[in-house]
N, C-alpha and C positions, 0 to 999 in steps of 0.2 A: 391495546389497540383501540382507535375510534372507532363508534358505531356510526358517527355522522354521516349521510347520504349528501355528495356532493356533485352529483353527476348530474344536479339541473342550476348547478351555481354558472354564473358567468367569470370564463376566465379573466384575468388583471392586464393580462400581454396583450390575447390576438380578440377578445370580446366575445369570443363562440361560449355558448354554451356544450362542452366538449369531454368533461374530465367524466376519466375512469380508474375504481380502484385497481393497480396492478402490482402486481409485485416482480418489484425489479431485484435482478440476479447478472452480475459481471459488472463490464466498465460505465463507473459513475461518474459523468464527466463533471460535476460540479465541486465548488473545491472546499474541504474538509481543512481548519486547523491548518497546517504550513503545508498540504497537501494541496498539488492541482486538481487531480483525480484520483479515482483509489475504483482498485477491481472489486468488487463485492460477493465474497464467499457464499453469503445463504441470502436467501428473498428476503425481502423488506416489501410489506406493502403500503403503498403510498397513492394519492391521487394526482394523476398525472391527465393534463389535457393535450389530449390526442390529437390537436390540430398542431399545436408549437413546441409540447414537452415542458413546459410552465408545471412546477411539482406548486398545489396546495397546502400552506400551512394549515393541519388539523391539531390539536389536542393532545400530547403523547406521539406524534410521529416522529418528532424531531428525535425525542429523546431512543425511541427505537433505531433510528435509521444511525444515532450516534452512536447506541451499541455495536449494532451491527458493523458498522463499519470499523470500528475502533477492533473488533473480534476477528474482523476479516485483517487488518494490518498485524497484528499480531498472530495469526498463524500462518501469515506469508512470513514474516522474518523469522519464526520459530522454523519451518524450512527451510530458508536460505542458508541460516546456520545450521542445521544437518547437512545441507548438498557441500557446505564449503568445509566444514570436519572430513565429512564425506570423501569428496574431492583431494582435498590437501591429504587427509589422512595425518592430520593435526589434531592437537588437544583443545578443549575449549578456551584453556591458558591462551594460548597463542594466536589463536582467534583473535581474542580478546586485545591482546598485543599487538595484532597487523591492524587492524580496526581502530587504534590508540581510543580504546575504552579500559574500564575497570572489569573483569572478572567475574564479580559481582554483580555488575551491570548487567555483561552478557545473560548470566545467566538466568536474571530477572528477564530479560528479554526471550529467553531460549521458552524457560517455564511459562510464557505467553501472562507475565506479574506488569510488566509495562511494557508502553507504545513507544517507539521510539522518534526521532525528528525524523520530516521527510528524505533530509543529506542521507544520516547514517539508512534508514531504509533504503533508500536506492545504491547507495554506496554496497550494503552488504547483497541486494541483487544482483550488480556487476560482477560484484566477485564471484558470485552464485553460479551466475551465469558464463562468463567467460574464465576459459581455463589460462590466455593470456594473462587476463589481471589477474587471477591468482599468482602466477608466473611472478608476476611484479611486485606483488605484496610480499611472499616469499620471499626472492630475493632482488634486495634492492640494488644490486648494481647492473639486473638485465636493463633499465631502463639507461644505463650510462652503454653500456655496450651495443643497444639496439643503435641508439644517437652516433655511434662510431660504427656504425655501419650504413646509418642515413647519408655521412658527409661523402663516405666512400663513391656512393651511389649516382 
């Protein structure tokens, strides 16, 4: 962590003298790696100017706020993959197989061993999330049957 006192630097953006160290915790709207944004599990402190939200390049922040966020993406998907075991009441096999990954993969991913692309993250939260698309990845001929009941309609 930096010891540098930056709170009488002048911001790049808006020209105020403004920034304060804070430590942010949740949605980080700036975009990480093939990531738009990414929720952030634990605080990260960084100096941020309080007038526009302009984050200051320090010394070592970067490389923290890359842990952190990289720590926070992988114990979101290590959950998503319980809720949807969970949920389906599936093996991690099969997981693995509605997901068209390896196995192996998963479970590199599950043990929080690797970060996965932004797709399969958000892909394995829908599923997480909605009991629908589980519905669908399960069995793939609801989405042929739903369509025969759209034309009906």
């Amino acid at each position: 962590m930096s010891t540098l006192d930056l709170s009488r630097k002048i911001c790049s953006e808006c020209g105020k003298k403004h920034y304060e160290r804070k430590n942010i915790v949740g949605f980080w709207d700036h975009p990480w790696a093939d990531y738009p944004c990414v929720f952030l599990l634990n605080a990260v402190p960084l100096w941020i100017c309080t007038n526009c939200k302009n984050v200051a390049s320090v010394k070592g922040d970067s490389e923290n706020l890359d842990c952190v966020i990289e720590d926070s993406i992988r114990e979101q998907t290590s959950q998503f993959i319980e809720i949807i075991k969970a949920k389906g009441q599936i093996s991690s096999e099969r997981v693995a197989q509605i997901i068209g990954i390896s196995p192996s993969y998963l479970a590199s991913l599950h043990q929080k061993k690797k970060t996965p692309s932004f797709n399969l993250w958000n892909e394995l939260k829908a599923i997480a999330i909605s009991p629908e698309e589980m519905i669908k990845r399960l069995d793939p001929s609801w989405d042929l049957l739903k369509g025969k009941l759209l034309l009906r309609a």
